[in-house]
Backbone as a printed PyTorch tensor [residue, N CA C, xyz], in Angstrom:
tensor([[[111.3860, 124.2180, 100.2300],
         [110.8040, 125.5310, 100.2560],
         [109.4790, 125.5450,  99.5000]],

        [[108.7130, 126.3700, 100.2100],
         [107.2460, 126.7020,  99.4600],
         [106.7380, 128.1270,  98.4460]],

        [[106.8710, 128.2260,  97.2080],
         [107.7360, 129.4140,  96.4470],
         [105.8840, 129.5060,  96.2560]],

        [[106.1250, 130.8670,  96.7450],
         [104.2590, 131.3890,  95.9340],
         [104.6340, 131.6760,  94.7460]],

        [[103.9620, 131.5580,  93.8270],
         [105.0460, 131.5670,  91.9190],
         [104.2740, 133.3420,  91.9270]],

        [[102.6840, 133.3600,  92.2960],
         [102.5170, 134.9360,  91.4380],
         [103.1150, 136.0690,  91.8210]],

        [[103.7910, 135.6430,  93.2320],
         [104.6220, 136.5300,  94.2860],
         [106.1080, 136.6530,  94.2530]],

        [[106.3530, 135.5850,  94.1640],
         [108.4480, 134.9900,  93.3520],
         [108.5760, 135.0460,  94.9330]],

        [[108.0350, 134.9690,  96.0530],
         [108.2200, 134.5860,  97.0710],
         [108.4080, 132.8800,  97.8240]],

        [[109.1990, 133.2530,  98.9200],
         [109.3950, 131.6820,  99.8410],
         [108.3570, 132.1670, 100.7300]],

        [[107.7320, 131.4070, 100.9220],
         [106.2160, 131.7470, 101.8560],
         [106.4720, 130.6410, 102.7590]],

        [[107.5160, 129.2830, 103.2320],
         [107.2210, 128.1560, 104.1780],
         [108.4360, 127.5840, 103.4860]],

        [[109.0290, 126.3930, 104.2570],
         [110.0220, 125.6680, 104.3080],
         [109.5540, 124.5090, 105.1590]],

        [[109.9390, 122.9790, 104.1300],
         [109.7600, 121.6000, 105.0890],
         [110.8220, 120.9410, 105.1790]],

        [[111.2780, 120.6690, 106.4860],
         [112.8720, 120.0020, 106.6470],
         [112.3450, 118.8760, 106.1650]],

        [[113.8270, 117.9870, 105.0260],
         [113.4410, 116.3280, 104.9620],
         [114.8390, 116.1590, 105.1470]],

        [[114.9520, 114.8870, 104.3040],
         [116.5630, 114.4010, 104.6400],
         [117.5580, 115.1380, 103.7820]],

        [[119.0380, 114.8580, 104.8050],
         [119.8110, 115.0010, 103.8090],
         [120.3450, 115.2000, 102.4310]],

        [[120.8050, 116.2080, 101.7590],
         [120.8340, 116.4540, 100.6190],
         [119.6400, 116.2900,  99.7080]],

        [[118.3790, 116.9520, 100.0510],
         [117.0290, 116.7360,  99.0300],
         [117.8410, 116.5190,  97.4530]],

        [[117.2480, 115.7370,  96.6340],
         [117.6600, 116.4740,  95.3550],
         [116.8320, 115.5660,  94.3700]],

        [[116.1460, 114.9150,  94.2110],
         [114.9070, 114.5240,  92.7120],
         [113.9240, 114.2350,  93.9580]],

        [[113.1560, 115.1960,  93.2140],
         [111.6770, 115.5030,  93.4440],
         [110.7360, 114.9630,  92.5220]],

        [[109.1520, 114.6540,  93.0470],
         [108.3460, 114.1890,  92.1100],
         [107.0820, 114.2550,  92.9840]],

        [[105.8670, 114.8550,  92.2070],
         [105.0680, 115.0130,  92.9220],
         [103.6020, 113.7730,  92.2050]],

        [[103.3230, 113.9200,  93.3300],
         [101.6320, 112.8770,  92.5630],
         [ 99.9610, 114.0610,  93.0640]],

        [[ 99.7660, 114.1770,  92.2720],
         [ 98.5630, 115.1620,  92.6030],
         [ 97.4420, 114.0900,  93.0730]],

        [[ 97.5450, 113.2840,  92.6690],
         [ 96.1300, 112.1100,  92.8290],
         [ 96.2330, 112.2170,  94.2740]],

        [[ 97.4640, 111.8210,  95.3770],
         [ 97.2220, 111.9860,  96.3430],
         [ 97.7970, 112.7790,  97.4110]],

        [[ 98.3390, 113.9750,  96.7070],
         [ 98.5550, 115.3010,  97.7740],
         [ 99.2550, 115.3450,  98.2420]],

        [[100.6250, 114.4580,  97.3860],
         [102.0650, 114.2430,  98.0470],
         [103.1750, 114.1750,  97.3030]],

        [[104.5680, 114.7650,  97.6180],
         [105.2190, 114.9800,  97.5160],
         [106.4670, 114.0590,  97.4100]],

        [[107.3690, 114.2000,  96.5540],
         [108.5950, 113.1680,  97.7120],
         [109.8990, 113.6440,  97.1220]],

        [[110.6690, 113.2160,  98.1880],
         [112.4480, 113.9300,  97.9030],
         [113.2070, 112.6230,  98.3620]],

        [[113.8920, 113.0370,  96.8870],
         [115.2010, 111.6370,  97.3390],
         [116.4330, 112.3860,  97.9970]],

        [[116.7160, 111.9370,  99.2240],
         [117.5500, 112.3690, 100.1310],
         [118.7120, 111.7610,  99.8260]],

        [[120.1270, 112.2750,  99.2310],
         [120.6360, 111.8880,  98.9370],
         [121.7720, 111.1040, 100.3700]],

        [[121.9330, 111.9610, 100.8180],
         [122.5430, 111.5580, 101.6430],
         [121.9820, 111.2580, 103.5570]],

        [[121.1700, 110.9280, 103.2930],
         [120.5150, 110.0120, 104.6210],
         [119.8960, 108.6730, 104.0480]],

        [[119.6120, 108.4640, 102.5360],
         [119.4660, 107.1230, 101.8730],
         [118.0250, 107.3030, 102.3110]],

        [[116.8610, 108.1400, 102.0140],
         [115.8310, 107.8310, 102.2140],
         [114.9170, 108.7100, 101.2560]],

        [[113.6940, 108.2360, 101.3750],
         [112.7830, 109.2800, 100.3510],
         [111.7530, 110.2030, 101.2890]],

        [[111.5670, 111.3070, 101.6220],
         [110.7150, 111.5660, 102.5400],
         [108.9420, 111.9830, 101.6880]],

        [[108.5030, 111.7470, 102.3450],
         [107.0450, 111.4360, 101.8180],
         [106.1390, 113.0940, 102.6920]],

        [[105.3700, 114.1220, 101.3360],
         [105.2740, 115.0650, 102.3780],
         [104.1470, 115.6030, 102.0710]],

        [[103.1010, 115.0810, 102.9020],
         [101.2440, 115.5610, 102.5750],
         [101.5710, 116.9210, 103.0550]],

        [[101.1810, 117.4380, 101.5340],
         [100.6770, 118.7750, 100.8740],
         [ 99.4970, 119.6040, 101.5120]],

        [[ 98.6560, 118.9410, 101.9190],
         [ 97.5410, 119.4360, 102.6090],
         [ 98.0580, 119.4950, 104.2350]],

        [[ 98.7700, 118.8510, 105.0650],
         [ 99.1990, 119.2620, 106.4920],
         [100.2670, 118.7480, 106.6230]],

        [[101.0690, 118.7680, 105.6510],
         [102.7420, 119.2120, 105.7120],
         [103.7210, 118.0310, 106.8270]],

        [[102.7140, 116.6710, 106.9640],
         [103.2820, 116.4740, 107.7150],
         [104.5920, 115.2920, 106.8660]],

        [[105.1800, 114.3860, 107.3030],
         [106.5390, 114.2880, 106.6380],
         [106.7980, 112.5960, 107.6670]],

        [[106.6610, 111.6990, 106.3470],
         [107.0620, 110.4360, 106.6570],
         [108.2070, 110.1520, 106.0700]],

        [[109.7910, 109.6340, 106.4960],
         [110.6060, 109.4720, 105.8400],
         [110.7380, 107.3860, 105.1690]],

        [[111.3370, 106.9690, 104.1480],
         [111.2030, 105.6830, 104.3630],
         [112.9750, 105.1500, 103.6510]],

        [[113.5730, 104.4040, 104.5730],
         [114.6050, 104.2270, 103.8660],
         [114.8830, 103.7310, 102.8420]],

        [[115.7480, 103.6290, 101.7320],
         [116.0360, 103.0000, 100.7430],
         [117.4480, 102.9080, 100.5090]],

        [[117.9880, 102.3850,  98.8280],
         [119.3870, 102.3510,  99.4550],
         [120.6050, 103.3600,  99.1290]],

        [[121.6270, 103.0090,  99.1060],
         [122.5560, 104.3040,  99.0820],
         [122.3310, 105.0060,  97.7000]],

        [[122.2940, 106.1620,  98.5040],
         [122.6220, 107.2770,  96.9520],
         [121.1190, 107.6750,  96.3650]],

        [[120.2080, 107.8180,  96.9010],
         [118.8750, 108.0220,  96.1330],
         [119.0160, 109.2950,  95.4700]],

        [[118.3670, 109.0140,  94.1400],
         [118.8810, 110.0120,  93.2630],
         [117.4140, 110.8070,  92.4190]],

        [[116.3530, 109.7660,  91.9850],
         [115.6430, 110.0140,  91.0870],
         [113.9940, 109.3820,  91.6260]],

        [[112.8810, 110.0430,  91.4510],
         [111.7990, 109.2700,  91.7690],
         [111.1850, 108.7950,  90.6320]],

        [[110.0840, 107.7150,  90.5970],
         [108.8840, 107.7250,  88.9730],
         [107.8310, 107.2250,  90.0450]],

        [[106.7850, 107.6200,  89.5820],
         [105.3130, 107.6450,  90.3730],
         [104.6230, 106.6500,  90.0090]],

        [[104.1230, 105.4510,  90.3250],
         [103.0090, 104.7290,  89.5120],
         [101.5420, 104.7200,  90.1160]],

        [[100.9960, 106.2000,  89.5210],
         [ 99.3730, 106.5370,  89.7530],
         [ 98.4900, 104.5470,  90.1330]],

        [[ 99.0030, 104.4430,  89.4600],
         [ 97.9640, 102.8860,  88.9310],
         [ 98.0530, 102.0660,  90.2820]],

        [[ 99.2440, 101.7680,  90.4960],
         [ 99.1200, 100.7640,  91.8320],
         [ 99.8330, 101.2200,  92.7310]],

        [[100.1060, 102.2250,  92.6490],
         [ 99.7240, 103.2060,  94.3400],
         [101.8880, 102.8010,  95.3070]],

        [[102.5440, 102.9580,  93.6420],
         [104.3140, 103.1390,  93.9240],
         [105.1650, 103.8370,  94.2360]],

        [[106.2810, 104.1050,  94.2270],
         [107.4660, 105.1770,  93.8670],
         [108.4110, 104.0210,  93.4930]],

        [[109.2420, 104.2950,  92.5850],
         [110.4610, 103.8940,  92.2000],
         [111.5100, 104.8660,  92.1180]],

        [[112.9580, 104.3050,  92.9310],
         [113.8330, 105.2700,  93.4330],
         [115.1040, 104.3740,  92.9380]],

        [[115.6870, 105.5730,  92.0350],
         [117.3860, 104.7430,  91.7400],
         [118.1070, 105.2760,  92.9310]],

        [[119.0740, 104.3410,  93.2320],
         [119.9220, 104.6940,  94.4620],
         [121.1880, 103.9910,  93.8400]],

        [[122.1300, 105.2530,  93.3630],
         [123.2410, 105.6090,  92.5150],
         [124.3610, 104.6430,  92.8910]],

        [[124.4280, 104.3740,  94.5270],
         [125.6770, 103.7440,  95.2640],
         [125.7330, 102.3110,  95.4850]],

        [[123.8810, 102.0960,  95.1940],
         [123.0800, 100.6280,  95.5750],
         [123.5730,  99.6700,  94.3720]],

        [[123.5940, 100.5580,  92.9730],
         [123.1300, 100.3700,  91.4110],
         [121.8440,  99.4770,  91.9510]],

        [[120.6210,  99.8470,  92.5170],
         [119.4660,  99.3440,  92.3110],
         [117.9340, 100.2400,  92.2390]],

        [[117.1700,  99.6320,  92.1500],
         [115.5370, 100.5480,  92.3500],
         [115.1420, 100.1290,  93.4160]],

        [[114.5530, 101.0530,  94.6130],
         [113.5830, 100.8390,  95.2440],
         [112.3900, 100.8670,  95.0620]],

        [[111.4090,  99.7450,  95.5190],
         [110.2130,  99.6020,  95.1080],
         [109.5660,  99.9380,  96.4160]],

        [[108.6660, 101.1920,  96.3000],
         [108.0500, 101.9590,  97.3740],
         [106.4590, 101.5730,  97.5310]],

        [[106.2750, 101.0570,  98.3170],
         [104.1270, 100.7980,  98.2920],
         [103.8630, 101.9220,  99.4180]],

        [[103.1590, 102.8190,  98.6170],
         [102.6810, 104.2330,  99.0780],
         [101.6610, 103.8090, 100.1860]],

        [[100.7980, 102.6530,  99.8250],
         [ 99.9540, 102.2540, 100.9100],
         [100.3680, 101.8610, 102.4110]],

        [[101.6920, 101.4380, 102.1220],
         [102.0470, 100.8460, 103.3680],
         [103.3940, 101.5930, 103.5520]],

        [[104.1100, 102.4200, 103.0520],
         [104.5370, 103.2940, 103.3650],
         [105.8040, 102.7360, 103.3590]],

        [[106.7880, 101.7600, 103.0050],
         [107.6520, 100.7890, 102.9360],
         [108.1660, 100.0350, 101.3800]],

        [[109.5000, 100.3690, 101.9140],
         [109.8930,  99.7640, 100.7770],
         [109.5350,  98.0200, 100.3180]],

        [[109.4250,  97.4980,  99.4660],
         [108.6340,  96.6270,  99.4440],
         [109.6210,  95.2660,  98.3590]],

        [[110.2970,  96.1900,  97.4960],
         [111.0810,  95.1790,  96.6320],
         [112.7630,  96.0040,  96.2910]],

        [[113.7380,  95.4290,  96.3090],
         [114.9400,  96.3600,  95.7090],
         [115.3070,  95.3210,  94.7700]],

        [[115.3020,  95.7430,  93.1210],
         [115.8820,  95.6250,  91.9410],
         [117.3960,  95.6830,  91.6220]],

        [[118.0380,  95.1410,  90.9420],
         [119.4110,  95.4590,  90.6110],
         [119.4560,  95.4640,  89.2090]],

        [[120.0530,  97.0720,  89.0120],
         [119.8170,  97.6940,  88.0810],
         [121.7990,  97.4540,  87.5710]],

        [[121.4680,  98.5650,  86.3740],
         [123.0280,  98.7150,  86.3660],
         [124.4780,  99.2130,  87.0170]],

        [[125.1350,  99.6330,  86.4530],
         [125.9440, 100.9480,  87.2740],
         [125.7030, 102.2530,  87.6660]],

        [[125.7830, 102.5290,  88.9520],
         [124.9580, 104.2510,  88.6990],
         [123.7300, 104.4160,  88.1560]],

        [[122.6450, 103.9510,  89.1520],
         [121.5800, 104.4190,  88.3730],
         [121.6110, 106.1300,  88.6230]],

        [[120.3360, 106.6100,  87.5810],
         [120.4160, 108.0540,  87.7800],
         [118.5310, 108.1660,  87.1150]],

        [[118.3470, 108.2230,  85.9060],
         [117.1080, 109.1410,  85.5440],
         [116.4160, 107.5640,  85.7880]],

        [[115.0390, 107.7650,  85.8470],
         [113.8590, 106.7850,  85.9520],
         [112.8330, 107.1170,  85.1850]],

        [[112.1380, 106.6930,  84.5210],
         [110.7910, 106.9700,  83.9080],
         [109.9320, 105.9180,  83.7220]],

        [[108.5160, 105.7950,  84.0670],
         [107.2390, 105.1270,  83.3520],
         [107.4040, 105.3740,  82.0830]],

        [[106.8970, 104.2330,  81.2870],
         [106.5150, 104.2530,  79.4330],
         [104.5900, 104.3740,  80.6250]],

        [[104.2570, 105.4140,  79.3480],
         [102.8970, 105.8460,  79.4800],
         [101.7950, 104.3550,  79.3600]],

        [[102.0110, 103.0810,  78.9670],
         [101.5170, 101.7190,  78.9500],
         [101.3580, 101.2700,  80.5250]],

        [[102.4520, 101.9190,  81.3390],
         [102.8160, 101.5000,  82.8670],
         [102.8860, 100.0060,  82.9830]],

        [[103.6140,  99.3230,  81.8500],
         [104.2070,  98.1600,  81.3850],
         [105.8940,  98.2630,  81.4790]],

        [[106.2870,  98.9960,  81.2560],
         [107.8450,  99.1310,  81.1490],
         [108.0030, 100.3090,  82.3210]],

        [[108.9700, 100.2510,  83.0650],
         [109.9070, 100.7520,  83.7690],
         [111.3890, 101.2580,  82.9170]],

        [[112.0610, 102.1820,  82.9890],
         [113.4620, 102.8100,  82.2170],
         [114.2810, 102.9760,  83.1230]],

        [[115.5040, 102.6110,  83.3650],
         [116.3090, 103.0490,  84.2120],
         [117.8560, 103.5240,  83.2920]],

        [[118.1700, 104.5040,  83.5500],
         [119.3710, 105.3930,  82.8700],
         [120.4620, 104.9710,  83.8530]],

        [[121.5760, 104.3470,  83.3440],
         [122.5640, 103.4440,  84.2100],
         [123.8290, 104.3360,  83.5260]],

        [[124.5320, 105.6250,  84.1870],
         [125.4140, 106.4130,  83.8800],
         [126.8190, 105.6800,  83.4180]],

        [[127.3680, 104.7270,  85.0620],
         [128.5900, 104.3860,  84.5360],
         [128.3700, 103.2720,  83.7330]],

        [[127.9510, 102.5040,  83.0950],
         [127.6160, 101.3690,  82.4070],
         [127.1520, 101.5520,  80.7830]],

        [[126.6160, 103.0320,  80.8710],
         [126.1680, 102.9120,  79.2300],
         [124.8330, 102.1660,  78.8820]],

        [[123.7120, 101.7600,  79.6650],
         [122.8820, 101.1140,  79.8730],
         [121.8090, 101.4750,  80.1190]],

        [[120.5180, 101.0390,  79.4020],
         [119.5040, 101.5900,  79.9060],
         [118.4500, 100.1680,  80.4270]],

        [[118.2180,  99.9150,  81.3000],
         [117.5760,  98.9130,  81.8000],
         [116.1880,  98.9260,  81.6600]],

        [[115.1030,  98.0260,  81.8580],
         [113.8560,  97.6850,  80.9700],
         [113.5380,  96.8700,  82.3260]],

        [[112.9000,  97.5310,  83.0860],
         [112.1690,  96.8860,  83.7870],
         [110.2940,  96.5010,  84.2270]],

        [[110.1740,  94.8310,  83.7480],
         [108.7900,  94.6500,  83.7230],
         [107.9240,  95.1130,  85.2350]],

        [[106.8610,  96.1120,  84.6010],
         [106.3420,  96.8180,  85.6190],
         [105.5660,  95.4690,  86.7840]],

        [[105.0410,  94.3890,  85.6000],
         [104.2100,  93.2080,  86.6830],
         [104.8050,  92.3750,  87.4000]],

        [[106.2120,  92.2010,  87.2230],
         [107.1080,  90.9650,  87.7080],
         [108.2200,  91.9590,  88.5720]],

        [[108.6340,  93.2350,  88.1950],
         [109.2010,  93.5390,  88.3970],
         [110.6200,  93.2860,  88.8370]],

        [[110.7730,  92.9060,  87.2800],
         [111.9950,  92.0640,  87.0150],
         [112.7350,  92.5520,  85.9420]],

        [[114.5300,  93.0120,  85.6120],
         [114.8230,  93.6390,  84.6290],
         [114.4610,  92.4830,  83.2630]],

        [[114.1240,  92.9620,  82.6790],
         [113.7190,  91.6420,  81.2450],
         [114.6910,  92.3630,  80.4480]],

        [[115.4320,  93.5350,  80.0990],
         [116.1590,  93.6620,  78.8360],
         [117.2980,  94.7510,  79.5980]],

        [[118.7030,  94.9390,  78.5580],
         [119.5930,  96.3570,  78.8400],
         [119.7990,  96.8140,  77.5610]],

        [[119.8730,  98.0920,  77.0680],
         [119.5380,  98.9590,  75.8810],
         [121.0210,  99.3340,  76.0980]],

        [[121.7550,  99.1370,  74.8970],
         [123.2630,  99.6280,  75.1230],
         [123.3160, 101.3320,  74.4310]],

        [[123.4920, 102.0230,  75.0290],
         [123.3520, 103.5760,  74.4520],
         [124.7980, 103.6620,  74.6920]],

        [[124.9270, 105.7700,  74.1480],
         [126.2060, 106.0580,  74.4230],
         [127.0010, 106.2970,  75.9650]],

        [[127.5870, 106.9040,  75.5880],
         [128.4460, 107.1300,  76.6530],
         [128.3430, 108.1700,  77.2460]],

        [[128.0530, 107.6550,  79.0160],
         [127.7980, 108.6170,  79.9730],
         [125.8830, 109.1010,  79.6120]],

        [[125.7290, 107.8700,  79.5680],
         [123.9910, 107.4650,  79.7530],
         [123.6760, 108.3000,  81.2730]],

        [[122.9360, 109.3140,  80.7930],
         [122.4100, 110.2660,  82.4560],
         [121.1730, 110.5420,  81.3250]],

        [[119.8790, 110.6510,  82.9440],
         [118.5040, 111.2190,  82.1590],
         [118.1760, 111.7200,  83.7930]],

        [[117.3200, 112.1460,  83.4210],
         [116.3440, 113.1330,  84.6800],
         [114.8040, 113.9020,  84.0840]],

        [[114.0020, 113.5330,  84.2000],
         [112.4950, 113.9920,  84.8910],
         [112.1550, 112.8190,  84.1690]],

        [[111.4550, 113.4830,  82.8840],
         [110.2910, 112.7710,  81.9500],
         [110.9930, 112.4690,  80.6590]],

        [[111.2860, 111.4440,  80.4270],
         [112.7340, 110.7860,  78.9480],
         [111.6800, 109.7060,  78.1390]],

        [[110.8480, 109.4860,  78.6250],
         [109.9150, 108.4310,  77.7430],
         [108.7390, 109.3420,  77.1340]],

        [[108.8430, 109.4950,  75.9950],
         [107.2420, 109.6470,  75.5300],
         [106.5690, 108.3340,  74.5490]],

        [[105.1260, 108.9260,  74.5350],
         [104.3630, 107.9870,  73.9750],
         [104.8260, 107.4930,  72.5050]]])
């Protein structure tokens, strides 16, 4: 849905996949994206003419993180326990990671050196190198490890 905020109005609606549910937008390039939970895909949705590329990934997409810098999306997919590695340029998934149990929240460290992945059933927070894109470490936290939007600051 397209909410005019000074109005508290729905002014437009864009069908994507199945069960929309983590959103993340990139202003740099006028797009949108929804992790579809249940069609396993992320749909991709230019802001300026609304039009709507879907790209698959794997089961359970749950969470997006944006990488302005080299032109990404990274998507936990809850059922996969992995990340999809999205190249915005080519519109395709490009690498899948294996993360922990249940992934769920994602975040960039503001360096865009580290990758975070919040691993629910496992208790785990995974450390993934943004250049190799390879997990290099797991952070043992408490119990029932869940995150969602922005969990890293500087």
């Amino acid at each position: 849905m397209i909410i005019n905020l000074s109005e508290n109005k729905i002014v437009d609606s864009i069908e994507v996949g199945i069960a929309p549910f983590g959103l993340a937008l990139n202003a740099k390039r006028n797009e949108l994206y929804s992790a579809n939970v249940r069609s396993n895909n992320v749909s991709v949705i230019n802001l300026l003419t609304k039009k709507i590329m879907n790209i698959q990934v794997g089961n359970f997409p749950y969470a997006i993180a944006v990488d302005n810098i080299d032109e990404r999306l990274f998507v936990t997919n809850q059922r996969s326990n992995t990340v999809s590695v999205i190249n915005l340029n080519e519109m395709k998934t490009v690498k899948t990671i294996n993360v922990g149990e249940y992934p769920e929240g994602i975040d960039l460290h503001p360096n865009n050196i580290h990758l975070y992945v919040a691993n629910w059933f496992d208790n785990i927070i995974s450390v993934i190198d943004i250049p190799t894109l390879k997990v290099i470490s797991e952070i043992e936290v408490g119990e029932g490890c869940r995150a969602y939007g922005k969990f890293i600051s500087h």
